[in-house]
Gaussian input, Z-matrix of N, CA and C with variables (Angstrom, degrees):
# hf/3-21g

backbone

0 1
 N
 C     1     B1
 C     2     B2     1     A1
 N     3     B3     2     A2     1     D1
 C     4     B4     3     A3     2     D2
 C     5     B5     4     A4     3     D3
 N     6     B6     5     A5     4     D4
 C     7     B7     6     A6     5     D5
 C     8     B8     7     A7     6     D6
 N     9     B9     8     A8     7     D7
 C    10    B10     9     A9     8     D8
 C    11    B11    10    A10     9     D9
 N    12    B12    11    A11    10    D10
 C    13    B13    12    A12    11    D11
 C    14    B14    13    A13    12    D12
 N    15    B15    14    A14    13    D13
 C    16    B16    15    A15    14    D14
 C    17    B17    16    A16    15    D15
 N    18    B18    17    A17    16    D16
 C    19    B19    18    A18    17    D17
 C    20    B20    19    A19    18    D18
 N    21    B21    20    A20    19    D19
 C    22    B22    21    A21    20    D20
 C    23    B23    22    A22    21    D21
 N    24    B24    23    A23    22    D22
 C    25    B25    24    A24    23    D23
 C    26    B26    25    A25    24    D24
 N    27    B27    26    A26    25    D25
 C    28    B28    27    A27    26    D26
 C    29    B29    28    A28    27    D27
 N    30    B30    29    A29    28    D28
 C    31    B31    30    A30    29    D29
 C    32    B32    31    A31    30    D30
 N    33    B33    32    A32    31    D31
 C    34    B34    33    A33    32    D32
 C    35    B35    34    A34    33    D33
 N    36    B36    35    A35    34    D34
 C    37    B37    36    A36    35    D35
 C    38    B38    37    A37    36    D36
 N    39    B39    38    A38    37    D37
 C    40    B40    39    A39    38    D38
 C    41    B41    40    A40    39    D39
 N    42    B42    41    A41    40    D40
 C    43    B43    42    A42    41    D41
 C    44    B44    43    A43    42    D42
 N    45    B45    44    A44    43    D43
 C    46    B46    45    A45    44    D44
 C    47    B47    46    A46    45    D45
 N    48    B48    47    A47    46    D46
 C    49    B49    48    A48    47    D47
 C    50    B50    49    A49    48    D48
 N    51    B51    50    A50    49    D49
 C    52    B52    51    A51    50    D50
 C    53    B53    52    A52    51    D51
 N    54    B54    53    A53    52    D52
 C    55    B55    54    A54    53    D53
 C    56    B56    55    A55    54    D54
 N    57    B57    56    A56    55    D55
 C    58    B58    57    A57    56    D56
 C    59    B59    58    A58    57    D57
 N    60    B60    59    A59    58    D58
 C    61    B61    60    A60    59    D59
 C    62    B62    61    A61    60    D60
 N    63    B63    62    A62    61    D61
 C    64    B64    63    A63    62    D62
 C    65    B65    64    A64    63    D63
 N    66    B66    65    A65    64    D64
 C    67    B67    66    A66    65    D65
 C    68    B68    67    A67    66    D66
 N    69    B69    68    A68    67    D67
 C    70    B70    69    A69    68    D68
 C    71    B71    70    A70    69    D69
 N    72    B72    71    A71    70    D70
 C    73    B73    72    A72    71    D71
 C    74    B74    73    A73    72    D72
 N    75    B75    74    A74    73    D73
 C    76    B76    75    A75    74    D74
 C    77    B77    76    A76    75    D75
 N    78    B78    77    A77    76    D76
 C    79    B79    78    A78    77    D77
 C    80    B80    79    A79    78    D78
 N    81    B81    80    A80    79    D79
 C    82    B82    81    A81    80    D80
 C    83    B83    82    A82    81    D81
 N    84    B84    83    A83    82    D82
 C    85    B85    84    A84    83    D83
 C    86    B86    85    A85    84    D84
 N    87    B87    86    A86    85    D85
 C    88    B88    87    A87    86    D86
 C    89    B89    88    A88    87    D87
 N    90    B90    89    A89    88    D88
 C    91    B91    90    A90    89    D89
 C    92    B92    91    A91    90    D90
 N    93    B93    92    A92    91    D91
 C    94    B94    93    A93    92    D92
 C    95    B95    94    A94    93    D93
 N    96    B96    95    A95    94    D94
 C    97    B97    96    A96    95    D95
 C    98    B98    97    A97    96    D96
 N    99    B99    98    A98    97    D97
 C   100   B100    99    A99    98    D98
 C   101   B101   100   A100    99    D99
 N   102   B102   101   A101   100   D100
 C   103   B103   102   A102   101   D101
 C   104   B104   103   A103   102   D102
 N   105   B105   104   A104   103   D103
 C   106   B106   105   A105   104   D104
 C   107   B107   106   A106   105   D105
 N   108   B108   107   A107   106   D106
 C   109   B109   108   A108   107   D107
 C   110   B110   109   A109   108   D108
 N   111   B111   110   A110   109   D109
 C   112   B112   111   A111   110   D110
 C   113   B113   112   A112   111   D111
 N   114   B114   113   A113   112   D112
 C   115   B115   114   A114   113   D113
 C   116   B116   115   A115   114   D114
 N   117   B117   116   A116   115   D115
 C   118   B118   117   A117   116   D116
 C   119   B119   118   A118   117   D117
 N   120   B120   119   A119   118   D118
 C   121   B121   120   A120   119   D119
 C   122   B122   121   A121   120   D120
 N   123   B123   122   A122   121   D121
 C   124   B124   123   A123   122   D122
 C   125   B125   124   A124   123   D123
 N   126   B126   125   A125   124   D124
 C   127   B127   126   A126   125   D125
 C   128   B128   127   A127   126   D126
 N   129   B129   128   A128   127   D127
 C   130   B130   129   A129   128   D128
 C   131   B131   130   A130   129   D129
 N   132   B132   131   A131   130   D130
 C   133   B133   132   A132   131   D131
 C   134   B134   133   A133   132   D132
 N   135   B135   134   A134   133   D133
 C   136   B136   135   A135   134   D134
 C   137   B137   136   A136   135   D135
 N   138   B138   137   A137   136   D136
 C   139   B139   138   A138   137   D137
 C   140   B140   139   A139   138   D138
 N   141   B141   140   A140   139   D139
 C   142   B142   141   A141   140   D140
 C   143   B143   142   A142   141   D141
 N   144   B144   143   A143   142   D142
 C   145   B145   144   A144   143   D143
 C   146   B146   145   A145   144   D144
 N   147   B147   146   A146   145   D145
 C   148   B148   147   A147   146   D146
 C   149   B149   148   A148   147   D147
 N   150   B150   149   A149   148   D148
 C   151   B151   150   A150   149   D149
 C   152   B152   151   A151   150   D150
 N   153   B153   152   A152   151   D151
 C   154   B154   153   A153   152   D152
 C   155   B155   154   A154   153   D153
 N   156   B156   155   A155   154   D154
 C   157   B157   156   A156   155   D155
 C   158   B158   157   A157   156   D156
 N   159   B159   158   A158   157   D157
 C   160   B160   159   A159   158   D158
 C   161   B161   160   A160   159   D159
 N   162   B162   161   A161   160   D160
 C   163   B163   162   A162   161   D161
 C   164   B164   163   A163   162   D162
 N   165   B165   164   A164   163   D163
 C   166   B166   165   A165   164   D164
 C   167   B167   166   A166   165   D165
 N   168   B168   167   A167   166   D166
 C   169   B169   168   A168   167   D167
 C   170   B170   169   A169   168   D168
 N   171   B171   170   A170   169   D169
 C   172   B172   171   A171   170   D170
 C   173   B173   172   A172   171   D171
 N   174   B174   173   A173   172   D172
 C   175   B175   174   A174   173   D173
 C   176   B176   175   A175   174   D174
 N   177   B177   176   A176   175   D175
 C   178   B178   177   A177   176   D176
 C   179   B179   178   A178   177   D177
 N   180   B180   179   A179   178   D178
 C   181   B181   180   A180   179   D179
 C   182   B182   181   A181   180   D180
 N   183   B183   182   A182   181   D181
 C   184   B184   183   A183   182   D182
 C   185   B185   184   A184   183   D183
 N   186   B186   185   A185   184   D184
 C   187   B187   186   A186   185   D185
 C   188   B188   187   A187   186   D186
 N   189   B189   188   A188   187   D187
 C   190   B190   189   A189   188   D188
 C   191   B191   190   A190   189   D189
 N   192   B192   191   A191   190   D190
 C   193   B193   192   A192   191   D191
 C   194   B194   193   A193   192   D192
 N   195   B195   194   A194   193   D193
 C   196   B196   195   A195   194   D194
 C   197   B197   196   A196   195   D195
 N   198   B198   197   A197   196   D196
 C   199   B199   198   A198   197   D197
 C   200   B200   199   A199   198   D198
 N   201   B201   200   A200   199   D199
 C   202   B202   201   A201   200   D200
 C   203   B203   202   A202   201   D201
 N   204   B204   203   A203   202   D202
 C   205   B205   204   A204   203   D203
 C   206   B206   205   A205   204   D204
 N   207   B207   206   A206   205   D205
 C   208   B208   207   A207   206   D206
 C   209   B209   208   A208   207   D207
 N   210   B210   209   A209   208   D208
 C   211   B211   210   A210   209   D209
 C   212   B212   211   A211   210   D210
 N   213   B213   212   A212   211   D211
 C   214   B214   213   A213   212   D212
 C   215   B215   214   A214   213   D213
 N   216   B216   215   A215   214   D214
 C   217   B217   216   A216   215   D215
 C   218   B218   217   A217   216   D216
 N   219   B219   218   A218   217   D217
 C   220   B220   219   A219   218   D218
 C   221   B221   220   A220   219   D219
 N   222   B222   221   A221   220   D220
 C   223   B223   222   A222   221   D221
 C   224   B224   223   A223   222   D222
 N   225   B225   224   A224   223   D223
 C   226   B226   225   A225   224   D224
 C   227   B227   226   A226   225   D225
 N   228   B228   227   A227   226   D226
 C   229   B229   228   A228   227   D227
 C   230   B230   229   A229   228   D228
 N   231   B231   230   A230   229   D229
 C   232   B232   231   A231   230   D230
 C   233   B233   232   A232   231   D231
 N   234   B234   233   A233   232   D232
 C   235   B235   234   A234   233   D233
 C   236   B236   235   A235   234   D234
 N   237   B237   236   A236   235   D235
 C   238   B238   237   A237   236   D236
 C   239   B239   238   A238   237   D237
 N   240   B240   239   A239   238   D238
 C   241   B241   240   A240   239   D239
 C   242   B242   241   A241   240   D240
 N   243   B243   242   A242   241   D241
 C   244   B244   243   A243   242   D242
 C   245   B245   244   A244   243   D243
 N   246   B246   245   A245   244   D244
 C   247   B247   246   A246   245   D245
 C   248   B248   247   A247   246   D246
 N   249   B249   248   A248   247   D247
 C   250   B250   249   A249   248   D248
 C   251   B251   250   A250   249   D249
 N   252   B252   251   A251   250   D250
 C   253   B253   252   A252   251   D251
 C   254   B254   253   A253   252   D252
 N   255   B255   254   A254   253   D253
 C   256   B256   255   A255   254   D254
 C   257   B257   256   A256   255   D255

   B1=1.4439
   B2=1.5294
   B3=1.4570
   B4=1.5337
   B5=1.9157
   B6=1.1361
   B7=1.5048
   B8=1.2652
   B9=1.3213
   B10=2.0138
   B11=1.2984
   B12=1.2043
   B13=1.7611
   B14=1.3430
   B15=1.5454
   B16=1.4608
   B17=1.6377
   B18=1.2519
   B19=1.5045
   B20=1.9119
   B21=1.6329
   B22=1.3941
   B23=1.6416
   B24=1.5458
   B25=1.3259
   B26=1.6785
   B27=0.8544
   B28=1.9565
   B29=1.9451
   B30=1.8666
   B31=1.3014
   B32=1.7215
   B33=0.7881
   B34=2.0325
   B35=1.7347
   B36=1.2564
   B37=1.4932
   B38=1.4132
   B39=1.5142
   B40=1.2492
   B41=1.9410
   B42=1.3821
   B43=2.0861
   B44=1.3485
   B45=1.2142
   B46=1.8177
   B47=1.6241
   B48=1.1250
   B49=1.6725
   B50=1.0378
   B51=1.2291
   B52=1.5352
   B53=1.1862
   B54=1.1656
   B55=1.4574
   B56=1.3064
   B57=1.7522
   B58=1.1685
   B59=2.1111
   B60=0.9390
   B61=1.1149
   B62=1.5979
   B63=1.2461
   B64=1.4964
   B65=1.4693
   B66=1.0153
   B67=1.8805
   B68=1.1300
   B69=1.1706
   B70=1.3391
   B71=1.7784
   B72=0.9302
   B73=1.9827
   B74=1.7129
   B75=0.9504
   B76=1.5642
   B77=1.7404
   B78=1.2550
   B79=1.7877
   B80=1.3964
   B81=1.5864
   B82=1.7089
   B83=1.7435
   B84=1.3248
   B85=1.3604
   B86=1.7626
   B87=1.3690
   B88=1.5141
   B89=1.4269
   B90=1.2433
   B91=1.5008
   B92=1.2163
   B93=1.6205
   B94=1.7574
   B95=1.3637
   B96=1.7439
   B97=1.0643
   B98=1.8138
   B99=1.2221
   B100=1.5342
   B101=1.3096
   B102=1.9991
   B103=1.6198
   B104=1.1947
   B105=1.5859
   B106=1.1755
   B107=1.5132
   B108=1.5414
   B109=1.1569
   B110=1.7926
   B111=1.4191
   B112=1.8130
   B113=1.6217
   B114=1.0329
   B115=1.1725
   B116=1.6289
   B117=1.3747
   B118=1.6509
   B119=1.5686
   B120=1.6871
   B121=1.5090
   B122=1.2642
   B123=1.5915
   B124=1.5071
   B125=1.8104
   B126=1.3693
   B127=2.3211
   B128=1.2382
   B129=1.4384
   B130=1.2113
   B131=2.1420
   B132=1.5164
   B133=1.2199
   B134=1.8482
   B135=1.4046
   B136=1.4737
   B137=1.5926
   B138=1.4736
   B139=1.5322
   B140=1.5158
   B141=1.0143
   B142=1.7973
   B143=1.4490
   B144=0.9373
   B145=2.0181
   B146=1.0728
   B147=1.4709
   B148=1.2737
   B149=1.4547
   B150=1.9423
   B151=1.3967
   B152=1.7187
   B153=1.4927
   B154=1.6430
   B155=2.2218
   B156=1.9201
   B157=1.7016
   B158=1.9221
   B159=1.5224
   B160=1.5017
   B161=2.0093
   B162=0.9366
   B163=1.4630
   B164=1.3003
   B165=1.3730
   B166=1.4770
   B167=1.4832
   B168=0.9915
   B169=1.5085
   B170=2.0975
   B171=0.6033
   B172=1.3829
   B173=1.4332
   B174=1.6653
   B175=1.2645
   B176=1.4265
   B177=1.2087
   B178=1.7138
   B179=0.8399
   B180=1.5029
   B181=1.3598
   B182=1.4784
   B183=1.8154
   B184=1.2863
   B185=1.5211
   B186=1.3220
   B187=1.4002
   B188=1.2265
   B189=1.1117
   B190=1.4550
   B191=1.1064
   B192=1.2779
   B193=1.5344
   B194=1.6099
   B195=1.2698
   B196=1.7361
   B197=2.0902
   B198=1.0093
   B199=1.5717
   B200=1.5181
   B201=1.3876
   B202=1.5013
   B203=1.6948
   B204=1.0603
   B205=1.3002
   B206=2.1410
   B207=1.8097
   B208=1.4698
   B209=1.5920
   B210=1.2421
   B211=1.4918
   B212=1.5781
   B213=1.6649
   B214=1.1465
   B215=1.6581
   B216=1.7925
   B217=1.5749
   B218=1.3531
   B219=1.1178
   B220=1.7572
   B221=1.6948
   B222=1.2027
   B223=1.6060
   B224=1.6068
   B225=1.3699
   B226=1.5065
   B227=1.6664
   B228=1.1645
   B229=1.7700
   B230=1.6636
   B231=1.7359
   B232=1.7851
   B233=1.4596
   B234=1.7075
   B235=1.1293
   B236=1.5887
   B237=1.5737
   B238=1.2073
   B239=1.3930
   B240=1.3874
   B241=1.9151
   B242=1.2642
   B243=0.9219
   B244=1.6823
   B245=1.7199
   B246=0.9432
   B247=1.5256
   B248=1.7628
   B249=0.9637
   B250=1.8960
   B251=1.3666
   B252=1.0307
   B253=1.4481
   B254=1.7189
   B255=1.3131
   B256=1.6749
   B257=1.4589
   A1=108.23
   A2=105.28
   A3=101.14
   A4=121.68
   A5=123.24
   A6=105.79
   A7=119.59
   A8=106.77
   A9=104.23
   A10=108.48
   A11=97.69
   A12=125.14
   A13=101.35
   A14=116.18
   A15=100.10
   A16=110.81
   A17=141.18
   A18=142.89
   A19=85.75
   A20=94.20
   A21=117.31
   A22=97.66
   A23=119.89
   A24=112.93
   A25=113.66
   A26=132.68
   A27=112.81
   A28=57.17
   A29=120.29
   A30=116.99
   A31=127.94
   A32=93.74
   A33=118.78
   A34=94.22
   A35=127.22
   A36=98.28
   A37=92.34
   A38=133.07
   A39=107.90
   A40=100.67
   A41=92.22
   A42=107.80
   A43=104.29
   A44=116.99
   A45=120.58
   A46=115.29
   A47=109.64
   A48=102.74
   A49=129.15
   A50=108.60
   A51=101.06
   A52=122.78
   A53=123.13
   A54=121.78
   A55=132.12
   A56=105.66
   A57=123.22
   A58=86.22
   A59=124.60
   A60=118.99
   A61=109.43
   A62=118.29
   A63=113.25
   A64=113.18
   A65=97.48
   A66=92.29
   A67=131.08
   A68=118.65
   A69=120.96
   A70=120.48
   A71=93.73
   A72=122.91
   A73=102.17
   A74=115.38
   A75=120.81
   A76=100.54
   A77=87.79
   A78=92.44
   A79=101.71
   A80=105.89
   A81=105.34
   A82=103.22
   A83=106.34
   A84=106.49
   A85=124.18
   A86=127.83
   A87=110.10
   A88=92.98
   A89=157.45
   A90=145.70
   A91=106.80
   A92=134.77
   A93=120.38
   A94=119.58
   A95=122.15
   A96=110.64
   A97=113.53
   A98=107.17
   A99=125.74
   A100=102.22
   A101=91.19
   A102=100.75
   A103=92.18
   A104=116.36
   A105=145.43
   A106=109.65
   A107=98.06
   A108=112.14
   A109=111.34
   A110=108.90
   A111=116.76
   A112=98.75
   A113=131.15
   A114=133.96
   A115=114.79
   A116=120.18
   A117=124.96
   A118=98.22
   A119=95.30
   A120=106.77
   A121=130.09
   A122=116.24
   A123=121.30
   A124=87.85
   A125=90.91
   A126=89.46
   A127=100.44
   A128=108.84
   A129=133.82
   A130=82.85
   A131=98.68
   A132=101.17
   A133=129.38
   A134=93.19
   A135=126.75
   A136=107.02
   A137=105.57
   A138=137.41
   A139=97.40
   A140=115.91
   A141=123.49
   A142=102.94
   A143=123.23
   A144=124.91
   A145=94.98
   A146=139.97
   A147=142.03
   A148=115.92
   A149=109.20
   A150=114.38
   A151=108.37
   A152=95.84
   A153=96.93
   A154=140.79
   A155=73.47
   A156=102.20
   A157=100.14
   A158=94.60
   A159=104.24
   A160=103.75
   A161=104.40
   A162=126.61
   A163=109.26
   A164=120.87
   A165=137.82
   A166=119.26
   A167=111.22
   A168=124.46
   A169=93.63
   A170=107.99
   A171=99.70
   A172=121.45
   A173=119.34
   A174=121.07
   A175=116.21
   A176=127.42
   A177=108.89
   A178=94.62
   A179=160.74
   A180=135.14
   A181=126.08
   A182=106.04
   A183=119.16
   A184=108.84
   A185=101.58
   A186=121.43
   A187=111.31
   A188=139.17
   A189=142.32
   A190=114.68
   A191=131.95
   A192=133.07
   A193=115.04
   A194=100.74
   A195=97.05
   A196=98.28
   A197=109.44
   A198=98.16
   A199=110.82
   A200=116.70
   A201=117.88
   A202=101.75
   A203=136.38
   A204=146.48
   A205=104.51
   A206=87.32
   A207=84.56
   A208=120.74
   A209=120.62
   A210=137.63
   A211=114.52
   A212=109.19
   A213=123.11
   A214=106.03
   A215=100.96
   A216=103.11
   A217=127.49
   A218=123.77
   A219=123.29
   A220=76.03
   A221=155.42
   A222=146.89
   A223=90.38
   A224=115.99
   A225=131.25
   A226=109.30
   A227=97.23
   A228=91.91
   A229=117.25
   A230=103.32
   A231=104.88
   A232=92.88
   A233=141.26
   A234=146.20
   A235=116.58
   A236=119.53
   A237=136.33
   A238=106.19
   A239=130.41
   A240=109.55
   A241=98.33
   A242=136.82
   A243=119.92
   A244=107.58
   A245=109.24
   A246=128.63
   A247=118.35
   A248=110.36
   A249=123.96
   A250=91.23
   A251=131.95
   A252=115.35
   A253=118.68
   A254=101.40
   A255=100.30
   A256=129.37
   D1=119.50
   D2=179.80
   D3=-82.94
   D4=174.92
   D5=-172.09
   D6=-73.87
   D7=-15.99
   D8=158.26
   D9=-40.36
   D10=-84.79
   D11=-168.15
   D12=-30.44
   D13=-49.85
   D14=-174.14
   D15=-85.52
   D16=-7.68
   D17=177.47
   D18=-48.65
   D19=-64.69
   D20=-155.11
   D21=-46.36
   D22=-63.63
   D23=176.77
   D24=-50.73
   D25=-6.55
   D26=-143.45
   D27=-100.11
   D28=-76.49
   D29=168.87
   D30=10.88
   D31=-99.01
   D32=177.80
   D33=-48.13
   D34=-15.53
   D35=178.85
   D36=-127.57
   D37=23.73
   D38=163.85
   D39=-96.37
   D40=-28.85
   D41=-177.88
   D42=-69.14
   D43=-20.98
   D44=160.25
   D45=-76.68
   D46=-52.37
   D47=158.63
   D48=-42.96
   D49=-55.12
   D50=179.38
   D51=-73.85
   D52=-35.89
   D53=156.77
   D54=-20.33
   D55=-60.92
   D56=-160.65
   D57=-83.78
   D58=-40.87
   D59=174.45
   D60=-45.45
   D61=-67.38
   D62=-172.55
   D63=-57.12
   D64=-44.22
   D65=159.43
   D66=-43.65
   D67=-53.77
   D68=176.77
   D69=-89.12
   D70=14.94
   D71=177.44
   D72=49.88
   D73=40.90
   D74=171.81
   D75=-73.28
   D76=150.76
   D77=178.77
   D78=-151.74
   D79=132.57
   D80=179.88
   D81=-97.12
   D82=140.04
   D83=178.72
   D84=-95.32
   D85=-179.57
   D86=-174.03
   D87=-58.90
   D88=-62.68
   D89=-153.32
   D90=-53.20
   D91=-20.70
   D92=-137.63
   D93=84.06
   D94=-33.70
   D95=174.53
   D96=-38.15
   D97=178.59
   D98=179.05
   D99=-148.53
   D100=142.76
   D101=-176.72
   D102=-155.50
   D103=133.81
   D104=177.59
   D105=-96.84
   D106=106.79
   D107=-170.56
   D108=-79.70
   D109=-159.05
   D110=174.46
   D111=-71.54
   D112=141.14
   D113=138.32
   D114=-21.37
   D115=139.29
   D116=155.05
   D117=-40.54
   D118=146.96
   D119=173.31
   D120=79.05
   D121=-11.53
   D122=-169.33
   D123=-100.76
   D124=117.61
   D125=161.07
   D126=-41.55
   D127=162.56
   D128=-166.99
   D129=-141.22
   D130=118.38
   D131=178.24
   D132=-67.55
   D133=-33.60
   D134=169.46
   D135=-37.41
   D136=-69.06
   D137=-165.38
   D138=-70.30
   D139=-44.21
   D140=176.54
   D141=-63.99
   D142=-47.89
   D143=174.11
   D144=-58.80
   D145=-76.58
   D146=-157.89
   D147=-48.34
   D148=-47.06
   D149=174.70
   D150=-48.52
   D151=-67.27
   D152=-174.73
   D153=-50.64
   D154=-13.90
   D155=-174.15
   D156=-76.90
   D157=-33.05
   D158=-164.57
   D159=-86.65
   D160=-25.61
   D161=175.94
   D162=-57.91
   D163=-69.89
   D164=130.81
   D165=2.69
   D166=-103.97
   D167=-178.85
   D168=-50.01
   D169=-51.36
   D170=176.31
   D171=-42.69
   D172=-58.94
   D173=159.55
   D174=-53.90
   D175=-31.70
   D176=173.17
   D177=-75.49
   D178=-63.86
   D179=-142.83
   D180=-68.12
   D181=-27.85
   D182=149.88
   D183=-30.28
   D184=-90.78
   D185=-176.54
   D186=-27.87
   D187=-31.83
   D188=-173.18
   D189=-110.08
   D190=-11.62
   D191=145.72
   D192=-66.52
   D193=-41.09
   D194=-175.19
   D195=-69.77
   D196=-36.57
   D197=-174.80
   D198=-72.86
   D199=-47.18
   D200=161.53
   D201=-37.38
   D202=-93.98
   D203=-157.64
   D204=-37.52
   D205=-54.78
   D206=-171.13
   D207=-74.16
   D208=-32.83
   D209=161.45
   D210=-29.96
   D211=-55.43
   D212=-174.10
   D213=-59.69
   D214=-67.43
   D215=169.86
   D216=-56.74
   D217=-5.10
   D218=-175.17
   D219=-106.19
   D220=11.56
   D221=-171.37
   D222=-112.84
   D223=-44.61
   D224=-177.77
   D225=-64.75
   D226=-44.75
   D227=-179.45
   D228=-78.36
   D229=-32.04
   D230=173.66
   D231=-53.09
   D232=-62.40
   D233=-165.26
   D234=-39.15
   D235=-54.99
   D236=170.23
   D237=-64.81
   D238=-27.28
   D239=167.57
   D240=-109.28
   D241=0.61
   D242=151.83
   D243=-67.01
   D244=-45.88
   D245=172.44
   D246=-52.86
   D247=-32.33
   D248=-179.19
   D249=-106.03
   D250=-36.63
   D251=-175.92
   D252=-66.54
   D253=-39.48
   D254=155.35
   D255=-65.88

């Protein structure tokens, strides 16, 4: 086996590791430890708070854009009948 051939092997079985790792939801941590996570497909309760936290804050910011925006224009129209009224 010349030193190509073997780059190529050491290659092809580390992209197979990992593979088979993400499959099997293994995760190496900063130590090396290993942790076997949920399976694909199972909620993650964490991630479900976070979705609904962000959902949240999302509707207020709505909300507070529409009052910014409308405040200003209901400020614009007092201006225009203060304005006709003279």
């Amino acid at each position: 086996m010349n030193p190509f051939e073997m780059v190529v092997a050491i290659v092809a079985i580390g992209a197979i590791a990992s593979v088979i790792r993400a499959k099997y939801g293994v995760v190496r941590t900063h130590r090396g430890e290993r942790f076997v996570g949920r399976p694909m497909g199972q909620p993650d309760p964490e991630a479900e708070r976070l979705r609904a936290e962000v959902k949240q804050l999302k509707e207020r910011v709505a909300v507070l854009e529409r009052l910014a925006t409308d405040s200003s224009s209901a400020l614009d129209r007092e201006f225009e009948k203060l304005k006709q009224k003279d």
